[in-house]
Each structure stands twice: as structure tokens, then as C-alpha cells.
N, C-alpha and C positions, 0 to 999 in steps of 0.2 A: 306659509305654504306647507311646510311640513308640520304642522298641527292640524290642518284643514285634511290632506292627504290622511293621516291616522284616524280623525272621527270619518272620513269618507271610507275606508276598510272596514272599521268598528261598522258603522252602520251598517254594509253591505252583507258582513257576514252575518249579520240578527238580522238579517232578509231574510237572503238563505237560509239559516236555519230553522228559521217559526214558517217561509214556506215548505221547507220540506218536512215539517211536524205535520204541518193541516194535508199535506198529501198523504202523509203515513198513515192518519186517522183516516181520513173519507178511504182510504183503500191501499193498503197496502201493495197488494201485487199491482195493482195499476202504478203506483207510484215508481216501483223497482223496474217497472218496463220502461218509462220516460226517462229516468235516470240513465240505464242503460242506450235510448237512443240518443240525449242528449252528449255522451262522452263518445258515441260513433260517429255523430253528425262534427262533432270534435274534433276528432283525428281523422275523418275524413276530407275537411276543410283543408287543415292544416299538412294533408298529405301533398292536398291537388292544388292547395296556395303560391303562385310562383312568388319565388323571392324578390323584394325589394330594393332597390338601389339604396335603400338607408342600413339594409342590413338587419341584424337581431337586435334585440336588446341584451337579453343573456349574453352574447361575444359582449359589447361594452362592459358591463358587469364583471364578467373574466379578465378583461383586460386592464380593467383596475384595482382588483382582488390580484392578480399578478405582480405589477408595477410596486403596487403597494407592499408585497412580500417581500420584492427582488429589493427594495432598500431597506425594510427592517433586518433582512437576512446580511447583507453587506457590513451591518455595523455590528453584527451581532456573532460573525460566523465563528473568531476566534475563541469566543466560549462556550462551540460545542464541549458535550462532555467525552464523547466517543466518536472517533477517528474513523473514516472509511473509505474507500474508494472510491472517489469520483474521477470515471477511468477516461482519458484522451486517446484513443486509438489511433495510432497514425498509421495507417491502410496503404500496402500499395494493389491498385487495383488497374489489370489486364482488361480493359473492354472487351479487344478483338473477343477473346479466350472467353470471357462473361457470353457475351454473345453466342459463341459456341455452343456453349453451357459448359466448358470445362471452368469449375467451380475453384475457388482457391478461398474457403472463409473459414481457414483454421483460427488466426487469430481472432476473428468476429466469436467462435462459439468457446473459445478457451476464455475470453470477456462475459462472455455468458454465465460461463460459468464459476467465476470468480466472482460476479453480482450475482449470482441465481436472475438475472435477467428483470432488476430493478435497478433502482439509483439513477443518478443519473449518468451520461453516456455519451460521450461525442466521437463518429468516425471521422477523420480526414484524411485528404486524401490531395497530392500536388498533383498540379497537370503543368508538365515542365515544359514552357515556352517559352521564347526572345518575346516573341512578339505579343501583346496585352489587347487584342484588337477586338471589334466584336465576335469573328471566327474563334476568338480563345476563350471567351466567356459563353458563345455556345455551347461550345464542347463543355466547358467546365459545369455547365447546367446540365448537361445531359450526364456526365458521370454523375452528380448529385444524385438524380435523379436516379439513374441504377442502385447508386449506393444506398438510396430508401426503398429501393425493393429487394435490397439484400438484405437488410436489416427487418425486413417485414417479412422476410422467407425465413430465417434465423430465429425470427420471436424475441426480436432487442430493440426495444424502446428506448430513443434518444433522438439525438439530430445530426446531422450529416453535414459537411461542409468539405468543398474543392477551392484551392486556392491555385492561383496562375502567377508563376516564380520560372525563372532562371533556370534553376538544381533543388533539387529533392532536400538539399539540406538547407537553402534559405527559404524555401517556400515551407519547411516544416518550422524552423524559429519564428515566421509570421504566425502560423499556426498555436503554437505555444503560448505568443506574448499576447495574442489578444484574441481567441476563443473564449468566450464566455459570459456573462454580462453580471455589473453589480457583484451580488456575494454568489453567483452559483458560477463557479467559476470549475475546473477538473483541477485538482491537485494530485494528480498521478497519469503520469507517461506509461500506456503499452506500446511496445515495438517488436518485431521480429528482429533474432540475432543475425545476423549477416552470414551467409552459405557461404562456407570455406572451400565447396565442392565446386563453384561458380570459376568463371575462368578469370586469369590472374588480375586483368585488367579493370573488370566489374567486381569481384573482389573485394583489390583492393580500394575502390571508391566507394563500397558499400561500408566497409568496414571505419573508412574516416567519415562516410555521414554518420555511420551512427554515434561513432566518438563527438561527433559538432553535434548533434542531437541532445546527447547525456550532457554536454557543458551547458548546454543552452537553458534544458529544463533545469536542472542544478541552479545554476544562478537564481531562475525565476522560482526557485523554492518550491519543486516540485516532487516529490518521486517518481523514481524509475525501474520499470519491470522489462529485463528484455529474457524474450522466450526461445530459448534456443532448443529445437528438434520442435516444432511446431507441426511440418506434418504428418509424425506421429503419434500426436496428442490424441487419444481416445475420446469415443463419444458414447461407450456401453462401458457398462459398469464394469470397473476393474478391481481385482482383491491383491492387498501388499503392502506397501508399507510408504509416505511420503516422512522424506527424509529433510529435518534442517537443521543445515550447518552454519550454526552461529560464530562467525569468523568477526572477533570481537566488537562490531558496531549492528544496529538494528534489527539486534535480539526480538523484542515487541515485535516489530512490523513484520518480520519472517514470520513469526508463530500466528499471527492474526489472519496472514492472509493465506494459508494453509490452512488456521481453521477456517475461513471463508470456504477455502475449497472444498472443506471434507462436508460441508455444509449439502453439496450439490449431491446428484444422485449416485454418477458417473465416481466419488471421489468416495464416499461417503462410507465402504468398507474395507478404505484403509488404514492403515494403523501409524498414527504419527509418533518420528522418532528425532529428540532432537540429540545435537550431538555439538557441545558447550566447547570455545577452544580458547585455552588458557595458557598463559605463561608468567615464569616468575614466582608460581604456587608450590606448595609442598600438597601432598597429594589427602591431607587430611584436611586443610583449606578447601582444596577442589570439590571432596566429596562434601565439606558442607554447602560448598554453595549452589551443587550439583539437588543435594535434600532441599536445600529453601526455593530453586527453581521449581522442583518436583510439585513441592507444596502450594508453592504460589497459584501453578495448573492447576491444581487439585483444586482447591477453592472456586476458581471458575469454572466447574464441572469439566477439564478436560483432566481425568481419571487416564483416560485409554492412552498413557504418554510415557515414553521409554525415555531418559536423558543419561547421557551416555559425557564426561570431565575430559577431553583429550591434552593435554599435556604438551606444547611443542617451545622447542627452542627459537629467540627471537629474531634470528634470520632467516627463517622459514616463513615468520609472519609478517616481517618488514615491510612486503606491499599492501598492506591489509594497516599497519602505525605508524607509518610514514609522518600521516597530516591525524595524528592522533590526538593533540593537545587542543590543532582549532575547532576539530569539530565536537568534542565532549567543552570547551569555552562554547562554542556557539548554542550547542544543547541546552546549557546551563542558565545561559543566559537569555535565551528564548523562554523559559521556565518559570526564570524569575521576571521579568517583564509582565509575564501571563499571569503570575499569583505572589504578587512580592510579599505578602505576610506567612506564606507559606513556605517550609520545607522539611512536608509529607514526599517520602519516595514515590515513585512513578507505581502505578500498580502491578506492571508488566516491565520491567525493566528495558531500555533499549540500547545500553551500552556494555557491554561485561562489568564495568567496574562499578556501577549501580547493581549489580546482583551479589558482588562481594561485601558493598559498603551495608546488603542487607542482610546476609551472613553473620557479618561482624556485630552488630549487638545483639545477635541470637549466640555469638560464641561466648562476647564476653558477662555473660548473664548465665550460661550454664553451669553449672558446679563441678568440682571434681568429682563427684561421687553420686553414682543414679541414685543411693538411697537417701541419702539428704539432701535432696534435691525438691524443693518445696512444688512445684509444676509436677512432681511424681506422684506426692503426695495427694494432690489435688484431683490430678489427671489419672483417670482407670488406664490401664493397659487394654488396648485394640490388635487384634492379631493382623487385624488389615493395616494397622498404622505399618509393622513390620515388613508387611508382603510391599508395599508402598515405597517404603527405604531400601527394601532391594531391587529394587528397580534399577539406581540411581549404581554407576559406573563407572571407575577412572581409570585412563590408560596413559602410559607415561610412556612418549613418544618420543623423547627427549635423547639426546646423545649417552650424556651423561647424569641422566636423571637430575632432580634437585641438587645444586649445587652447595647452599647453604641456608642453615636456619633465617638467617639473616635476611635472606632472598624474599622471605613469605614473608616480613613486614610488611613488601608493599607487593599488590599483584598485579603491577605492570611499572612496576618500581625505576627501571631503565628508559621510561617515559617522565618523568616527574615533574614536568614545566606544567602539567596541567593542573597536578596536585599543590604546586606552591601558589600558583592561581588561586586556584579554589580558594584555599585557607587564609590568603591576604585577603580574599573579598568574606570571611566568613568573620574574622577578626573583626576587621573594621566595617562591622554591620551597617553605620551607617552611610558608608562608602558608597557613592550612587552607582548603575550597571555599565556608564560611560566612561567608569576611571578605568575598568576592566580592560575597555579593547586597548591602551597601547600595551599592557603587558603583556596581553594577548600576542598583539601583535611583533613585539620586542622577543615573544619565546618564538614566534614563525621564523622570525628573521632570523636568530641563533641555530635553529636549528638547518633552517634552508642552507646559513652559511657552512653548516656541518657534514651538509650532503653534497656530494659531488657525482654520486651515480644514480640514475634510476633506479629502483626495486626490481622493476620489470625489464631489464637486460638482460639477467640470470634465469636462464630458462630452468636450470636445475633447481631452483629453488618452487616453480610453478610444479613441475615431475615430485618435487619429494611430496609436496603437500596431496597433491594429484591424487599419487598411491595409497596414499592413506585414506583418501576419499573415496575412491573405487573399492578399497577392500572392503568399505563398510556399504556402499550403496549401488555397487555395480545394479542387483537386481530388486532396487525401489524401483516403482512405479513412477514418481518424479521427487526429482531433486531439490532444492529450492535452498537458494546459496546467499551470500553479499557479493555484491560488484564493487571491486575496491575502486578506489578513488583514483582520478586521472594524475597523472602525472604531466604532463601538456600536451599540445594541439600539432606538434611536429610530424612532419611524413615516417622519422623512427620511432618515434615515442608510442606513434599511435600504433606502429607495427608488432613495437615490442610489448606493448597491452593487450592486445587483439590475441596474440599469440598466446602470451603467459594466460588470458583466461581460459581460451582452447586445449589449452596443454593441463588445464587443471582441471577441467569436467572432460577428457578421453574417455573415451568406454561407457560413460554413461546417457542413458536413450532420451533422455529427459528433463530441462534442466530452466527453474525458473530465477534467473539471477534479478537482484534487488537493492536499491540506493533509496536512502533513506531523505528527506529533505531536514530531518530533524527540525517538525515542526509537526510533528504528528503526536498527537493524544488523546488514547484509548485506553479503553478495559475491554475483557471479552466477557460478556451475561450474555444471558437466555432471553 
């Protein structure tokens, strides 16, 4: 059949064609008038033809050109080359007030804008009932349905889905766990940060969904963006400066998705500053690896980039290295799973300690001396290489500055369960990635058994770092931070997180905090 189908084409179009020769010869313009009413009598047809209960052919077509992607994409997804947002928006959305028209799609155009209004894109949104009846799946259709005429007012291409739940925070984990189909699944949570200004009751139960939100996605190996001052994220062009603070994990994913931002129009003449935060360094360490960040940017055309080594002592950052060994183990071995004959550095580093470990053989390859320095000799001097290295900034925030040579061996050296990790699986090469986790797991335990207080009870430890952060970003345009890692699901715990990240973006108007799922892998090109 499909032999007979290809000579029945073949044939057809050597019709066609040697008829419309002998029309072109006996008469050209007659010929070009026929042709012309044959493609009107056409689409005339084809306007005034009511559809058929069989349907199109092209919809079948599409829908297996589809089916057929969504499983090669599935088996294929974890070797994209380049990481990106595929964003889950979880919506709360006001009928009454839509109806009104009092509008509330801050977070819909700040999604916009961090896709430039491509990729893909899911709204959701809970319609919180007891009862699952058909009156709750009405409604739930009807939000749907608004919710794709917001997205069609907005100019955000994606799809929409209402879910019928209890609470806002089990109807958003259904949400989560199975939005998406095959390999196009969202691997990043957006959410609005919870209104501190709301009254104490709603508050405080916004504030523990969103904490059951961030575990929820976490587990399912997601990233998380929650956007705090949401409605006053601009939508005209602003000039000034976005600011990020690489608070030792998801270095990469901070800078990538700022440059997404500066991509947009609204973002696009502001000046990105990042601002690197280290401990355990001596301050000639910091500024090299403050230069190999610098350069790293450089290379992927982001030129227009200030990096600024801040220096802090390790009880400052202890809510930030708490769980510091399983997640650069879990990093690691994500990595090697993904390319076990390799270990090429990440291109973009995402942990601090991957941008030292690339410092270090640019240190110990330098010589004492520029002029015998075989790379000098080679390499002309650039007056822009210089203006480029002064860019790069250390500020030693520290009590009592570096305390000894000794200290800058390692630069996070007071952590070191991750780095004996490491080197036992480095040794013994052919150690398979499953002998890993009980050691792994053996330095969590040690170290769990070493802690007896949360990081985030100490509110003065939130205030010191705070001040430091405001003095440099009070008047960015937006902030863009790490959300450190939970500490548990407890009514104090979750008070005293909520609180310490509040108390650490004070004063500033703009602020987009970020978790990383350590399962992200990019570069930034043109």
C-alpha cells in the first residue's frame, strides 16, 4: 500500500505539472486567472465546509508527531546540554475580585518575564473543598477557564490546571507530583513569599504552606523560586543594578537566571553585580577566585559583571553549611551518574567550592615571577585584561580577619566530611557511586549527632549577615539570593526560618530567593 500510495503522488504531480505547462503555452494570462480561481473556489469551500464528526486529518497527524516526541523526550531529557526553566506556577487566584477586574497577575508577568514568554509553562491553581462533588469540579472548570484568559491577556503560552484538595498545601503537592506528562514535565516551582503584613493567623498558615510547598518540591527534585515584594515588580523599563548573593550553594543557577532576566526588556539596562561569600580564605585566595569567576563570565559574553569576595566568619553562615557535605555528595554524584568517564568542571560553577577547586590549578601553574612566566611570554598584554581584574573585590567582614595561613589550605576546611568523601571515591576509582552513600550518609549522621540547635533560632546571626546585605544592595532594582535549606516541618522551626529569611532581606524592595535541586546543567551562550 504504501508503494502504490508513492507511484499514485508521483503520478499525480506529472499531471499537474505537464497540465499546467500546456495551460502556460496556449495562454499564459488565461492560465494565471484559472489558477487563481481554482485556490478561491479552495478556500472558499473549505471556509463554508461544516466539520465532520471524523474530525481533521492533520489533528491525527499532530497527535502522533506529539505522542511520538513526548517518549523520545522522556528517555532522553537528562542529556540536555543546557538547563532551563521549565516554570510550575502555583497561582492563587480571587474569582470574586477577577470578576471585578481588580487584577492581581504579578506573579503571571514576572514568569513572563524570566521566559521572555516561551518554554514551556504551567499555572495552577487549588480550589480548596471538603467536598469533591460535581458542584466542585464545576467551579474548578470555571477557574480553569479564567485562568486561560488570564494567560491569553498576559501573552503566556502554556496550560492551566485547578485541582480540588482539602488545603492549599495538599492540593499544591498533588500539583507537583504529577503535572506534566512523559519527559515535559516543569522542573522549577514559582511561588509568591508569604505577606508578613497579613494578619497573624493567615500568616502564620501561609507561611507553613509555603515551608510544606519548598519540602515537597525539594524531594521531587525540583527548583524553587519564591518572590518576595511581588507587587512591586515593575513592568517599564527600569535602570540599576541586579544584585547576586552567592551564599555558598547555586552559584550557576543565581547567575543564569538573572541573566534570563536582563534578557527581558523591563530588566535589560541593568547592571548585574555579583557578590561571592567565602569563608575560611585568606584574601589572596578570594581575590583569585573572585579573577577566575570574573573570567569565567567573560567568556560567555557577560562583560557587563562586577564580583565583589566577601569574607565572613562561620557562624554567620552556619544556616546557609548546616547540610553542607550532603548536598555538594548529592551534587557529585548526580554528575558522575550523568557522565562517569568524565571529570571536566561544571562550566558555571554551582557550589563555591567548585570555583576554588578552579582557582587552584590556575594558582599552582603560576610562577613567582611575571617575567618568567612562559603564558607572559606568549600572551601580549591587553589594557582591557587589567580594567577587567579590577573589577574583581574583597571585603573581609570577618571579626578577626584570617586567622591563619593554615586556614587557606582548605576554603571551607571546618566542613571537611565532604572533602574525605570526595578523595576516597577519587582514590579508589573503581569504587562504584553506591559505595558512596553510606559514607555519605555516616558523615550526616555524625554531624546531625553534633548539632543540637537550629541555625535559625539566632536571630542575630540573620541581622549581621542582613546588614551587610543592605549596605550593599539597599538600592538594586532586585535582589536575587539562596534560600537556605530547611531545617524541619515543626510549628518553631518553621517560625524561626520564616523569620531569619525576613530579617535577612529587611529594607530591601525586591527580592528573588532560590533553591537549587542540584540536578541542573547549563552554560550561558548566545
Amino acid at each position: 500500500q504504501k508503494r502504490w500510495r508513492a507511484a499514485y503522488l508521483f503520478t499525480a504531480g506529472m499531471g499537474f505539472v505537464l497540465c499546467l505547462a500546456i495551460m502556460i503555452t496556449v495562454n499564459a494570462l488565461w492560465a494565471l486567472v484559472a489558477c487563481v480561481l481554482a485556490l478561491g473556489l479552495y478556500f472558499f469551500i473549505n471556509w463554508k465546509l461544516e466539520a465532520r464528526e471524523w474530525g481533521s486529518a492533520m489533528d491525527g497527524i499532530q497527535y502522533r508527531l506529539a505522542l511520538r516526541s513526548l517518549i523520545h523526550l522522556e528517555g532522553s531529557q537528562q542529556q540536555c546540554v543546557n538547563w532551563r526553566p521549565q516554570i510550575l506556577i502555583l497561582y492563587r487566584i480571587n474569582v470574586a475580585e477577577e470578576l471585578q477586574g481588580i487584577k492581581h497577575h504579578e506573579i503571571l508577568r514576572f514568569s513572563a518575564q524570566l521566559r521572555k514568554s516561551r518554554g514551556f509553562c504551567v499555572v495552577a491553581c487549588v480550589l480548596e473543598s471538603e467536598r469533591r462533588d460535581e458542584l466542585a469540579m464545576k467551579r474548578a472548570a470555571e477557574e480553569k477557564s479564567i485562568i486561560k484568559e488570564i494567560m491569553a491577556e498576559e501573552g503566556i503560552q502554556g496550560f492551566a490546571e485547578v485541582v480540588v484538595a482539602p488545603t492549599w498545601s495538599e492540593g499544591t503537592s498533588y500539583i507537583i507530583q504529577l503535572t506534566g506528562i512523559g519527559g515535559l514535565v516543569p522542573n522549577t516551582v514559582l511561588l509568591d513569599w508569604p505577606d508578613s503584613s497579613s494578619e497573624a493567623v493567615v500568616a502564620e498558615q501561609e507561611k507553613k504552606d509555603f515551608v510544606e510547598v519548598l519540602q515537597t518540591a525539594l524531594v521531587a527534585k525540583k527548583a524553587v523560586l519564591g518572590v518576595k515584594g511581588l507587587r512591586d515588580m515593575p513592568t517599564e523599563i527600569v535602570h540599576g543594578t541586579i544584585d547576586i548573593w552567592w551564599m555558598i550553594h547555586d552559584g550557576g543557577l543565581l547567575i543564569l537566571l538573572s541573566w534570563l532576566l536582563s534578557q527581558h526588556r523591563v530588566w535589560r539596562s541593568c547592571h548585574l553585580r555579583v557578590f561571592t561569600v567565602a569563608e575560611n580564605v585568606s584574601e589572596e585566595r578570594a581575590k583569585g577566585a573572585g579573577e577566575v569567576l570574573t573570567q569565567t563570565l567573560r567568556q560567555r559574553r557577560l562583560i557587563d559583571v562586577d564580583v565583589e569576595v566577601i569574607l565572613l566568619d562561620h557562624e554567620i553562615m552556619e544556616p546557609y553549611t548546616f547540610d553542607w557535605t550532603l548536598r555538594v555528595e548529592d551534587r557529585h554524584r548526580f554528575l558522575r551518574e550523568l557522565h562517569p568517564n568524565s571529570r571536566q568542571l561544571e562550566p558555571i560553577p554551582l557550589e563555591i567550592d567548585d570555583l576554588f577547586d578552579m582557582e587552584s590549578p590556575q594558582r599552582s601553574r603560576a610562577p613567582s615571577s611575571a617575567g618568567d612566566s612562559p603564558r607572559s611570554q606568549r600572551r601580549p598584554h591587553h589594557q582591557g585584561d587589567e580594567e577587567h581584574r579590577a573589577e574583581v573585590k574583597v571585603s573581609d567582614c570577618r571579626k578577626n580577619g584570617c586567622t591563619s595561613e593554615a586556614a587557606t589550605g582548605h576554603k571551607l576546611g571546618s566542613r571537611g566530611h565532604g572533602h574525605s568523601i570526595e578523595a576516597a571515591a577519587t582514590s579508589a576509582g573503581h569504587q562504584s557511586t553506591s559505595a558512596i552513600v553510606p559514607l555519605a550518609a555516616e558523615a550526616a549522621t555524625t554531624s546531625a549527632a553534633t548539632r543540637s540547635k537550629s541555625p535559625f533560632e539566632s536571630i542575630e546571626l540573620g541581622e549581621k549577615l542582613g546588614q551587610i546585605v543592605h549596605s550593599r544592595s539597599k538600592r538594586a532594582q532586585l535582589v536575587v539570593m539562596n534560600l537556605p535549606d530547611l531545617w524541619g516541618t515543626e510549628d518553631d522551626e518553621v517560625r524561626n526560618y520564616m523569620r531569619y529569611c525576613d530579617v535577612l532581606t529587611q529594607g530591601l524592595e525586591r527580592v528573588l530567593f532560590v533553591h537549587s535541586s542540584g540536578r541542573e546543567i547549563f552554560d550561558i551562550c548566545d
